[in-house]
Each structure stands twice: as structure tokens, then as C-alpha cells.
N, CA and C atoms as a LAMMPS dump frame, in Angstrom:
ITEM: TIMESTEP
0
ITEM: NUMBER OF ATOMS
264
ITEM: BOX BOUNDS ff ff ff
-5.0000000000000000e+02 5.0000000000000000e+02
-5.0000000000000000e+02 5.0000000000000000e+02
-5.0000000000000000e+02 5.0000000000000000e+02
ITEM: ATOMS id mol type element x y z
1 1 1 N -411.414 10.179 -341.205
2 1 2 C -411.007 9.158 -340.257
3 1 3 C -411.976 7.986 -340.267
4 2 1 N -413.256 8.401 -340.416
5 2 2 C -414.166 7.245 -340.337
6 2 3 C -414.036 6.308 -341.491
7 3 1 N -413.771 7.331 -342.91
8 3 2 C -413.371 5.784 -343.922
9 3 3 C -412.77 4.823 -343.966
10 4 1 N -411.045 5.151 -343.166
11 4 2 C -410.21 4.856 -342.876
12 4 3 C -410.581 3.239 -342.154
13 5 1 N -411.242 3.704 -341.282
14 5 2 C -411.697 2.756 -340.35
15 5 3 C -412.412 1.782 -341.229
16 6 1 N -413.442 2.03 -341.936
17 6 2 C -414.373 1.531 -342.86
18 6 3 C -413.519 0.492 -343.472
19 7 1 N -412.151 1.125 -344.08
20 7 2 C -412.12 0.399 -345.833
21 7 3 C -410.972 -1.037 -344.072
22 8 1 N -410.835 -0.901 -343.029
23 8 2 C -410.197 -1.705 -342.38
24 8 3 C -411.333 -2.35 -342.049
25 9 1 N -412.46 -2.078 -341.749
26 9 2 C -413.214 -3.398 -341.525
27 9 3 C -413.774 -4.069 -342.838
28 10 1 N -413.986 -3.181 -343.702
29 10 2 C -413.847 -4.323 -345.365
30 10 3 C -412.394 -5.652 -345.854
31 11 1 N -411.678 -4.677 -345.6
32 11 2 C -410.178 -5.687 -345.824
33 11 3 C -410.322 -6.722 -344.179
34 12 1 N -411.088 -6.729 -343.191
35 12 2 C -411.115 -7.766 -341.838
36 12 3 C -411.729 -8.792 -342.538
37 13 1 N -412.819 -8.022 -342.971
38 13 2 C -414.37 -9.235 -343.544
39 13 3 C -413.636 -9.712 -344.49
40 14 1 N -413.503 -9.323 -345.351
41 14 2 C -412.212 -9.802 -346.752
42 14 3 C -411.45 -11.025 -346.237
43 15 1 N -410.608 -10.469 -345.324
44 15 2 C -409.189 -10.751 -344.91
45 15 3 C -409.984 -12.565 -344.041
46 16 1 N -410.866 -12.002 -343.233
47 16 2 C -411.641 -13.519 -342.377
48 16 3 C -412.081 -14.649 -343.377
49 17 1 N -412.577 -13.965 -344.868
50 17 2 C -413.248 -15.186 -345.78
51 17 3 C -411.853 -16.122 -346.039
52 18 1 N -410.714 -15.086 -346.471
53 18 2 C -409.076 -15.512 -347.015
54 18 3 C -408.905 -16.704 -345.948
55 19 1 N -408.921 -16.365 -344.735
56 19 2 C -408.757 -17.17 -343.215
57 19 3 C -409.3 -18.651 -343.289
58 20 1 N -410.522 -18.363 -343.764
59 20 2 C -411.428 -19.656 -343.294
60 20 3 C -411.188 -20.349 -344.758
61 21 1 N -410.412 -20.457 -346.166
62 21 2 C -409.71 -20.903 -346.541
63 21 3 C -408.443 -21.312 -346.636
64 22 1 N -407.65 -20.96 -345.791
65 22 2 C -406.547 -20.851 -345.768
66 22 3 C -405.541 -20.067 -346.934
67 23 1 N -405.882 -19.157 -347.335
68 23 2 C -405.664 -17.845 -348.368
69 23 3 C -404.88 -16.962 -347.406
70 24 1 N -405.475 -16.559 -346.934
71 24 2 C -404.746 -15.273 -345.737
72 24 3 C -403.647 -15.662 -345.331
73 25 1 N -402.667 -14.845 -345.121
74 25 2 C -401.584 -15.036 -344.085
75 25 3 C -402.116 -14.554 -342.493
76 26 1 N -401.252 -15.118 -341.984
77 26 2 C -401.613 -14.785 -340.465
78 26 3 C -401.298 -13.657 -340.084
79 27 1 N -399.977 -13.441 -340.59
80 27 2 C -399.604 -11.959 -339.662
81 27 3 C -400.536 -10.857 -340.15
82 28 1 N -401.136 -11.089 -340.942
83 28 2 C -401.991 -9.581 -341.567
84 28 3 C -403.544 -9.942 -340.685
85 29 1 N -403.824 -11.204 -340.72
86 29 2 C -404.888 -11.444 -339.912
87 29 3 C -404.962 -11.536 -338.292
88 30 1 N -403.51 -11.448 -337.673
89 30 2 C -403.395 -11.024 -336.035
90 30 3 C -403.269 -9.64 -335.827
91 31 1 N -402.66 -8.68 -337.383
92 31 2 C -402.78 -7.972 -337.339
93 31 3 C -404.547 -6.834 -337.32
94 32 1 N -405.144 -7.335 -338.144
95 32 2 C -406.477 -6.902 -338.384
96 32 3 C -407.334 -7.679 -337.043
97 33 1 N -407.298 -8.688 -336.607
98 33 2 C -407.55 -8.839 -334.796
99 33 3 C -407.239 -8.14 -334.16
100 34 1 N -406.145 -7.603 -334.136
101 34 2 C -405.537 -6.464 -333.52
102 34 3 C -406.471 -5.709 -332.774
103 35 1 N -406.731 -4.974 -334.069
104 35 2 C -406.954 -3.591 -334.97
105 35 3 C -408.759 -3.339 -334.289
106 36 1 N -409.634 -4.924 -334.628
107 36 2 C -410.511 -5.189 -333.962
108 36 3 C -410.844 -4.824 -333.024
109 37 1 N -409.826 -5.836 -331.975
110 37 2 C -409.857 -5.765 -330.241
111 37 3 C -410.003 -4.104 -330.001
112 38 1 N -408.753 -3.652 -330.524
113 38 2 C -408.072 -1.987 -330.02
114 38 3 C -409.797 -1.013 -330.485
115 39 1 N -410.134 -1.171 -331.379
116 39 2 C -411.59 -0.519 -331.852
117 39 3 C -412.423 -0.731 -330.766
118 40 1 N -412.718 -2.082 -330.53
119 40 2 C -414.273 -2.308 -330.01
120 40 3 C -413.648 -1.915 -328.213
121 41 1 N -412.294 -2.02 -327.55
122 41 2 C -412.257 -1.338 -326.64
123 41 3 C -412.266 0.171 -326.549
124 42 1 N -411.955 0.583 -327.576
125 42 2 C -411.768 1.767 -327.736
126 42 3 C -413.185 2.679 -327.692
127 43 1 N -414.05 2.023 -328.257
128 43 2 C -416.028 2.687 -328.015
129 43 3 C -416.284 1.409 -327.672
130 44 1 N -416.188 0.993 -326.414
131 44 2 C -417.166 0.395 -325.942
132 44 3 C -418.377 0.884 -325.029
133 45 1 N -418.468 2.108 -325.391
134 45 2 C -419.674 2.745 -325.02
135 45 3 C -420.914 1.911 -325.858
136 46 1 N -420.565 1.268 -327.34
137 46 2 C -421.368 1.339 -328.114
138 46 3 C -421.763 -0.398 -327.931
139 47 1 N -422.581 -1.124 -328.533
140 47 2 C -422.807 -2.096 -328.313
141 47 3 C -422.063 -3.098 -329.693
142 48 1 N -422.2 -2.011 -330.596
143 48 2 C -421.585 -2.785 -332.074
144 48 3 C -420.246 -3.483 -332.081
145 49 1 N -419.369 -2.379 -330.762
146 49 2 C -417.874 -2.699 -330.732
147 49 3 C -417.415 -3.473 -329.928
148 50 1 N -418.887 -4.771 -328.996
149 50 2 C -418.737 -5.469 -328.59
150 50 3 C -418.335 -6.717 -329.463
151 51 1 N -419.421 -6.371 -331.199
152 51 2 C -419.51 -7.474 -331.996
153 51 3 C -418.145 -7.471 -332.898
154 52 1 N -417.378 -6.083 -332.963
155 52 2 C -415.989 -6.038 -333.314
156 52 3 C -415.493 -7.016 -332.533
157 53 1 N -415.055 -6.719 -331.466
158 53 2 C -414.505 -8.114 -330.103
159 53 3 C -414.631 -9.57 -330.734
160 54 1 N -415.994 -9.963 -330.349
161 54 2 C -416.49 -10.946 -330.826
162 54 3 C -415.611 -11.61 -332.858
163 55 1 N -415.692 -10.214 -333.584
164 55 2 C -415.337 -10.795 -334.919
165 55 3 C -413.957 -11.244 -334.648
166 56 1 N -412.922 -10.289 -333.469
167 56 2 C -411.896 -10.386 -333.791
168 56 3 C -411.066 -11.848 -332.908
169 57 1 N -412.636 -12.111 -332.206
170 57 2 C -411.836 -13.442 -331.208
171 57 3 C -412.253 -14.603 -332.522
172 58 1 N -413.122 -14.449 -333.712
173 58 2 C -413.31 -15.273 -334.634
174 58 3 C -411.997 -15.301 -335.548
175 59 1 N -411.563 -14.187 -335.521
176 59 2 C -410.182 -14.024 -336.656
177 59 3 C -409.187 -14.926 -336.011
178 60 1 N -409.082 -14.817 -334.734
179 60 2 C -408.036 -15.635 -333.631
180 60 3 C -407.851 -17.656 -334.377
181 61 1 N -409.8 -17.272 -334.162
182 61 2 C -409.715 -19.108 -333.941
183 61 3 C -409.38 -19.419 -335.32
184 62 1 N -409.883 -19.087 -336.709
185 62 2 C -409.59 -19.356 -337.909
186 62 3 C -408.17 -19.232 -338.087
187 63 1 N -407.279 -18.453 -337.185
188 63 2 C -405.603 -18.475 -337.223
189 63 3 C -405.222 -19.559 -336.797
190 64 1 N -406.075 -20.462 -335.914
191 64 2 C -405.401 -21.503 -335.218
192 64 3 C -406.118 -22.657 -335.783
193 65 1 N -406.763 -22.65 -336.882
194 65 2 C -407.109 -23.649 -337.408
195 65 3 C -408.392 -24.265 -337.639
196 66 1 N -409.631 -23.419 -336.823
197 66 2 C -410.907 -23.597 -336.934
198 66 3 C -411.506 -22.857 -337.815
199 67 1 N -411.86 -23.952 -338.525
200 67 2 C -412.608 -23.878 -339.966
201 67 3 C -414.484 -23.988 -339.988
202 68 1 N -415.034 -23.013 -340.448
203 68 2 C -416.268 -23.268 -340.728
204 68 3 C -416.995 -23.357 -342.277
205 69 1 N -418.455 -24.344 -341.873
206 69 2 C -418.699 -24.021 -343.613
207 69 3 C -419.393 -22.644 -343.699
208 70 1 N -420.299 -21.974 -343.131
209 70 2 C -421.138 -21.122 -343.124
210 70 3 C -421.228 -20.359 -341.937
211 71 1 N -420.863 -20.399 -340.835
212 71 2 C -420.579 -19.457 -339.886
213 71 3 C -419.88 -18.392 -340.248
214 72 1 N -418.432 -18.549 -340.858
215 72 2 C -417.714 -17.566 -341.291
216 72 3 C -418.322 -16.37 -341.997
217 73 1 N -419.235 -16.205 -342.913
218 73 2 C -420.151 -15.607 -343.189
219 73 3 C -420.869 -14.387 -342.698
220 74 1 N -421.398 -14.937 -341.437
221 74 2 C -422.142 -13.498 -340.561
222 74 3 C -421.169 -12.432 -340.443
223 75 1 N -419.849 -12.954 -339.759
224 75 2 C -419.262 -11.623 -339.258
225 75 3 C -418.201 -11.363 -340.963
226 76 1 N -418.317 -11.888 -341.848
227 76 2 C -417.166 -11.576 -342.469
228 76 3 C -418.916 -10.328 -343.109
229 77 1 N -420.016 -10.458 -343.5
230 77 2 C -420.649 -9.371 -344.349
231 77 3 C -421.133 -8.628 -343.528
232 78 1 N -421.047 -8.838 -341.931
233 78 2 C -421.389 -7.999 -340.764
234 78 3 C -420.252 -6.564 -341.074
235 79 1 N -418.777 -7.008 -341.195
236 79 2 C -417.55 -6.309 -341.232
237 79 3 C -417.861 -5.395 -342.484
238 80 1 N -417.903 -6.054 -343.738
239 80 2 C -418.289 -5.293 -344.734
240 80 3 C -419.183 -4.362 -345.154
241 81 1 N -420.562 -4.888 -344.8
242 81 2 C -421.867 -4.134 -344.461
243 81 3 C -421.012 -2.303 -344.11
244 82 1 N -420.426 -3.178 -342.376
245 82 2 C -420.413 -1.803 -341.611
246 82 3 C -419.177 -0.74 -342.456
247 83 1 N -418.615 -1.526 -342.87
248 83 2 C -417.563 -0.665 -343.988
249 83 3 C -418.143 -0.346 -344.642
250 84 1 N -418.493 -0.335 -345.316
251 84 2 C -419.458 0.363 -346.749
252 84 3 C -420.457 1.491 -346.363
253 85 1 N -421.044 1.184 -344.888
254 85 2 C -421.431 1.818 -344.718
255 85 3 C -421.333 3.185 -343.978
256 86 1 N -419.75 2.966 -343.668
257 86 2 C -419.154 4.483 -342.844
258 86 3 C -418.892 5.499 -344.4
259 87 1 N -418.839 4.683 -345.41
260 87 2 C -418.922 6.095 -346.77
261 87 3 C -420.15 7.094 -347.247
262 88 1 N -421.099 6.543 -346.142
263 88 2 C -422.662 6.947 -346.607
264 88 3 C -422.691 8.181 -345.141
């Protein structure tokens, strides 16, 4: 179950770089916001699944058109990092 989760926050971080080019489609990226939100409420015991929240209100704004040069960055290798690292 935990990979599961993993290889979805790799395809978010993925899916957010696609975003902040305009590559991504949206519905897969409101979908993976989703997916976000539902996680980081879901353990918000933890403090990390606050920064899920946080990535997934970033997935929001890049849907609606806010573009960064280098912000996009933190949370898209934040997402990946933590994916890669639920296989260890």
C-alpha cells in the first residue's frame, strides 16, 4: 500500500512540472490534488501531510494559470524525494 501511494506522489511531482508548462492536462492534475488534499487529511497527525495540502493547493493554482520560474521545483522534488522514498 505504501508504494502505491509513493509511485502517486512521483506521477504529482511529475504531473506539477507537466502543469507549470502547460503539458499536463487538468483533469489528471485536479485529479492528483485530489488525491493530495484526501492524504494529507487523512494523517494529519503527521506534519509532512500538512506539506501534501500545501503541494496540492500549488497543483490548484498552476490549473488556473499561475506559472512559476523556480518555485515549482521545491514541491515538485519534495513529491518525488518522498516517493522514492516509501520503496526504501
Amino acid at each position: 500500500m505504501i508504494q502505491v501511494l509513493g509511485v502517486l506522489d512521483i506521477l504529482a511531482g511529475i504531473w506539477l512540472v507537466l502543469l507549470n508548462y502547460d503539458l499536463g492536462g487538468t483533469s489528471i492534475g485536479g485529479l492528483l490534488a485530489g488525491y493530495l488534499f484526501i492524504k494529507g487529511i487523512f494523517f494529519r497527525d503527521n506534519v509532512m501531510s500538512y506539506v501534501d495540502i500545501v503541494c496540492g493547493i500549488f497543483i490548484i493554482l498552476l490549473m488556473f494559470g499561475m506559472h512559476t520560474k523556480l518555485i515549482y521545483l521545491i514541491p515538485a522534488i519534495y513529491l518525488v524525494q518522498k516517493g522514492i522514498m516509501s520503496f526504501f
